[in-house]
C-alpha positions in Angstrom: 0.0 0.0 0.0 1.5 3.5 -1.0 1.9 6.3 1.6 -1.0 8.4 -0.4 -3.4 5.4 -0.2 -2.7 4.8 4.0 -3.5 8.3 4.3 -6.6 7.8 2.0 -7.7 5.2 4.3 -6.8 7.0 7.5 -9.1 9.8 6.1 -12.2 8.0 5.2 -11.8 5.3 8.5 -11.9 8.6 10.2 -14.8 10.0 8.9 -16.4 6.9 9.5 -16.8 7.6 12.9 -17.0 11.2 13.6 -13.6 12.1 14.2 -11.3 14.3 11.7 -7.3 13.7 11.7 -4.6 16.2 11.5 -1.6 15.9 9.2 0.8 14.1 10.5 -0.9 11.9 12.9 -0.9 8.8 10.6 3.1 8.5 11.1 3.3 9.4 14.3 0.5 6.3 14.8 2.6 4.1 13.0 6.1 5.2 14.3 4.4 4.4 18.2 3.3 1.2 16.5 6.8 0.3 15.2 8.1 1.0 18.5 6.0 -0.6 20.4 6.5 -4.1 18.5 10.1 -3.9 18.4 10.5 -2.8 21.8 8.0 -4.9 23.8 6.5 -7.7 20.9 4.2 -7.6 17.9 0.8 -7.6 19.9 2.2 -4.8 21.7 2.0 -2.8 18.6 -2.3 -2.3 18.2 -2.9 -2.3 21.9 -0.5 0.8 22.3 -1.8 2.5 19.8 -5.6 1.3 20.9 -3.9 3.3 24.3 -2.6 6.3 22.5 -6.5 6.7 21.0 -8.0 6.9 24.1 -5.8 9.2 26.1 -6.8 11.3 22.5 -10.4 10.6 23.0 -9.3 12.1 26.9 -8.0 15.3 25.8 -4.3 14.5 25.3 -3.2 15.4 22.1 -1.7 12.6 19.8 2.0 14.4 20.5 1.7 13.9 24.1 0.6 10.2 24.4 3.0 9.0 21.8 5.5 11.2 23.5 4.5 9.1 27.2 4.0 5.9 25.2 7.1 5.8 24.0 9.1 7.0 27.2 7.3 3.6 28.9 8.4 1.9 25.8 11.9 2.6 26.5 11.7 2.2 30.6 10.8 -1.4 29.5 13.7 -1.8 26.8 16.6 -0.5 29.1 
């Protein structure tokens, strides 16, 4: 799948439930996801960013959660 066409996706998955994303947020979703498989194990990877959404859906913004996602990330890898 290209770049263009995740973003496509991300956009209309979105819409599909009320919610609007900002440019930008699809790779910082996948970058936490990344990390979060390599540093912990695959499975890690949709339940952090599952995680991420609702601190979002709490009023973090998406910069702030990845940012404390992936400081526990590393507590866990040192």
């Amino acid at each position: 799948m290209e770049p263009s066409e995740l973003d496509d996706w991300a956009a209309e998955a979105a819409a599909a439930v009320g919610v609007s994303i900002q440019p930008g947020d699809v790779a910082a979703v996948l970058d936490l996801a990344r990390d979060a498989a390599h540093g912990i194990t695959r499975p890690a990877a949709p339940l952090t960013t599952f995680i991420a959404g609702i601190a979002v859906g709490r009023g973090q913004s998406l910069a702030e959660a990845a940012a404390a996602l992936t400081a526990a990330i590393e507590r866990r890898t040192q």
